[in-house]
C-alpha positions in Angstrom: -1.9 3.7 18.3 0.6 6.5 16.9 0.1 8.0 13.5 2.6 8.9 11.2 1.9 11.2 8.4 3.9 10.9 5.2 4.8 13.2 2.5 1.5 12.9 1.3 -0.9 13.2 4.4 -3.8 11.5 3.4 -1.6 8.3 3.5 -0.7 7.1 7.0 1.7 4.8 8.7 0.0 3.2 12.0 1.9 2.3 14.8 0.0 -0.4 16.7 0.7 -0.3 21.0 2.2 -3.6 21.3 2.1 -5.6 24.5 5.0 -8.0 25.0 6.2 -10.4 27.4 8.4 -13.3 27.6 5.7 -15.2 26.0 5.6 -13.0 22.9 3.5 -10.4 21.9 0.0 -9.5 21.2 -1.7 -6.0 19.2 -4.8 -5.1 18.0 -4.0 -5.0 14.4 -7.4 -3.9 13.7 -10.2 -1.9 15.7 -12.6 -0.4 14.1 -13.4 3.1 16.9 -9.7 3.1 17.5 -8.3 3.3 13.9 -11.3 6.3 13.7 -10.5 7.9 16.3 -7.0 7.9 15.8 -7.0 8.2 12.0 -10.0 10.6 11.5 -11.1 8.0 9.1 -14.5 6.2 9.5 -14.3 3.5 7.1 -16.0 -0.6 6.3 -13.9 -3.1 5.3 -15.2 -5.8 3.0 -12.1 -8.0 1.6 -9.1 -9.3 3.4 -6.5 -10.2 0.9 -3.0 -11.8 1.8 -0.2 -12.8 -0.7 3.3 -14.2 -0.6 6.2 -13.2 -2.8 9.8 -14.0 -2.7 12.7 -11.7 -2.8 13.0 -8.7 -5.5 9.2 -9.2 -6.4 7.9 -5.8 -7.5 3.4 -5.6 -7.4 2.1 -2.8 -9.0 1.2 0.3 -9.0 -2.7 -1.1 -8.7 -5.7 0.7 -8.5 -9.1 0.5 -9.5 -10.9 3.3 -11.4 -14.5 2.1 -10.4 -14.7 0.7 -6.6 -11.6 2.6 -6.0 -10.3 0.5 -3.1 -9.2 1.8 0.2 -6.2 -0.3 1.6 -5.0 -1.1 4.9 -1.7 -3.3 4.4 0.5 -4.7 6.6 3.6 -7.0 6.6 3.3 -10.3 8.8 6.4 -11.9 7.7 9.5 -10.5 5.9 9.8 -6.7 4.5 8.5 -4.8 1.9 9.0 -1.3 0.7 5.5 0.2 -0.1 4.6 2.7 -2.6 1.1 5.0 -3.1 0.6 7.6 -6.0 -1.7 9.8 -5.8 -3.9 9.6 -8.9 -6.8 12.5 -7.7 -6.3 15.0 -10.3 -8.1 17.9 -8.0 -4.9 17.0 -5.2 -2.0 19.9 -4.4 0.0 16.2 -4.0 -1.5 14.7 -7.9 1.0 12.3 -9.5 3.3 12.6 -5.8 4.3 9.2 -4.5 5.2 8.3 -0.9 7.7 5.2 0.1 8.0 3.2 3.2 9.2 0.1 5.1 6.7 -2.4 6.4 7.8 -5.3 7.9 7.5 -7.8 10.0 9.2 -6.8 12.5 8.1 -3.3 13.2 4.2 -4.1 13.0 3.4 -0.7 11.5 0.1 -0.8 9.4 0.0 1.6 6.2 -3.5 3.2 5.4 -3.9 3.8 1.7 -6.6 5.7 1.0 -9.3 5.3 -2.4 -7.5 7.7 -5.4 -3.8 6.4 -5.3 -2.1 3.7 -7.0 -0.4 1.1 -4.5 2.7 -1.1 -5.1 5.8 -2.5 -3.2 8.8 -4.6 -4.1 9.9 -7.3 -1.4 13.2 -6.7 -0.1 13.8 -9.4 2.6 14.1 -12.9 1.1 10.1 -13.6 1.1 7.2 -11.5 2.3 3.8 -11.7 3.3 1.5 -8.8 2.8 -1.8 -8.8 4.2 -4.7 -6.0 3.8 -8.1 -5.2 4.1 -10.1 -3.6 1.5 -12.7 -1.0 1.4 -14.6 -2.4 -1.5 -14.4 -5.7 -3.6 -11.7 -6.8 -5.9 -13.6 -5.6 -9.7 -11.1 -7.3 -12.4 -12.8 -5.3 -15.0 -11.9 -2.2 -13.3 -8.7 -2.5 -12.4 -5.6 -0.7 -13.6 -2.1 -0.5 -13.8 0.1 2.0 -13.3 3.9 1.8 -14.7 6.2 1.3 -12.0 9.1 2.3 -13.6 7.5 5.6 -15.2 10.1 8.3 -15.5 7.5 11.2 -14.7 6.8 9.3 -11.7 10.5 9.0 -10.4 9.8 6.2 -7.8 13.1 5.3 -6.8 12.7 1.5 -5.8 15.0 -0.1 -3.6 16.1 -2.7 -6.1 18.3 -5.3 -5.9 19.4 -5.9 -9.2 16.4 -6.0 -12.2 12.9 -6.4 -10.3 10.7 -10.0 -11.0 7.3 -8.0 -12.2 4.2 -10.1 -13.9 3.2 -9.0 -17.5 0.2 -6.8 -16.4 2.4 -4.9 -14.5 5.3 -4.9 -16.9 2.6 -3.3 -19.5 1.5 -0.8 -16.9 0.2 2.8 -18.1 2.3 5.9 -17.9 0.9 8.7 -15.2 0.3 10.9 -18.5 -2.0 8.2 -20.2 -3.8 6.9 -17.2 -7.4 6.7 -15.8 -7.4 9.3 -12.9 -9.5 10.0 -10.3 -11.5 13.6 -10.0 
């Protein structure tokens, strides 16, 4: 596997080895002592999540406060474009955001690490996002940062005005927000 670092480098981009024939393809989208020893990162993985969204759908920024969750998200159908903000107030990179493709087609696995905010907007006609967790879904800890927060200065690749749920249209600016230490 080949590891990309992004502007912020605590947050990676995976790229699985792929083995393809006329048959198709098969990867190890997962292994434990090769995602360590490749990633530095020695991590256990409790929840698998998976949703579906249709073009233009914008999730996020998510995070929880307590049981911050580690995330390991990839793209098994469509494309998305993936966001994490770094919410660890003690970070040179605090309140930094880093963007990137995932799709389908290109396998690569993101690794988002506990401490940032995670989002993406679907920009093929549907998408299916699947990713581990490192600790359990906690409703009662979860937050929301704004998307569209100016301080922030995400610039989403929109196609015309985003389809985002109410929690996430309600999201918290970065100045009024629950951050990490």
């Amino acid at each position: 596997m080949q590891v990309v670092r992004t502007s912020i480098p605590e947050v990676l981009l995976l790229e699985p080895k792929l083995f393809g024939d006329a048959r198709g393809f098969f990867f190890e989208s997962y292994h434990r002592r090769a995602f360590h020893k490749a990633t530095g990162v020695d991590v256990e993985f409790v929840q698998d999540n998976h949703s579906r969204s249709t073009k233009n759908v914008l999730r996020g920024l998510h995070y929880q406060i307590l049981q911050a969750q580690g995330k390991l998200v990839r793209v098994i159908a469509g494309e998305v474009w993936d966001v994490a903000v770094d919410l660890r107030k003690s970070s040179p990179t605090f309140g930094k955001w880093a963007g990137f493709t995932l799709s389908a087609e290109s396998k690569r696995v993101a690794w988002i690490p506990p401490g940032f905010a995670h989002g993406f907007v679907v920009t093929s006609e549907s998408a299916d996002v699947l990713y581990k967790a490192t600790d359990y879904y906690a409703p009662e800890h979860e937050r929301t940062l704004l998307w569209s927060d100016a301080a922030l200065g995400i610039q989403w690749p929109l196609a015309g005005a985003p389809i985002v749920a109410e929690k996430d249209r309600g999201g918290t600016p970065l100045r009024d927000a629950e951050l990490f230490a």
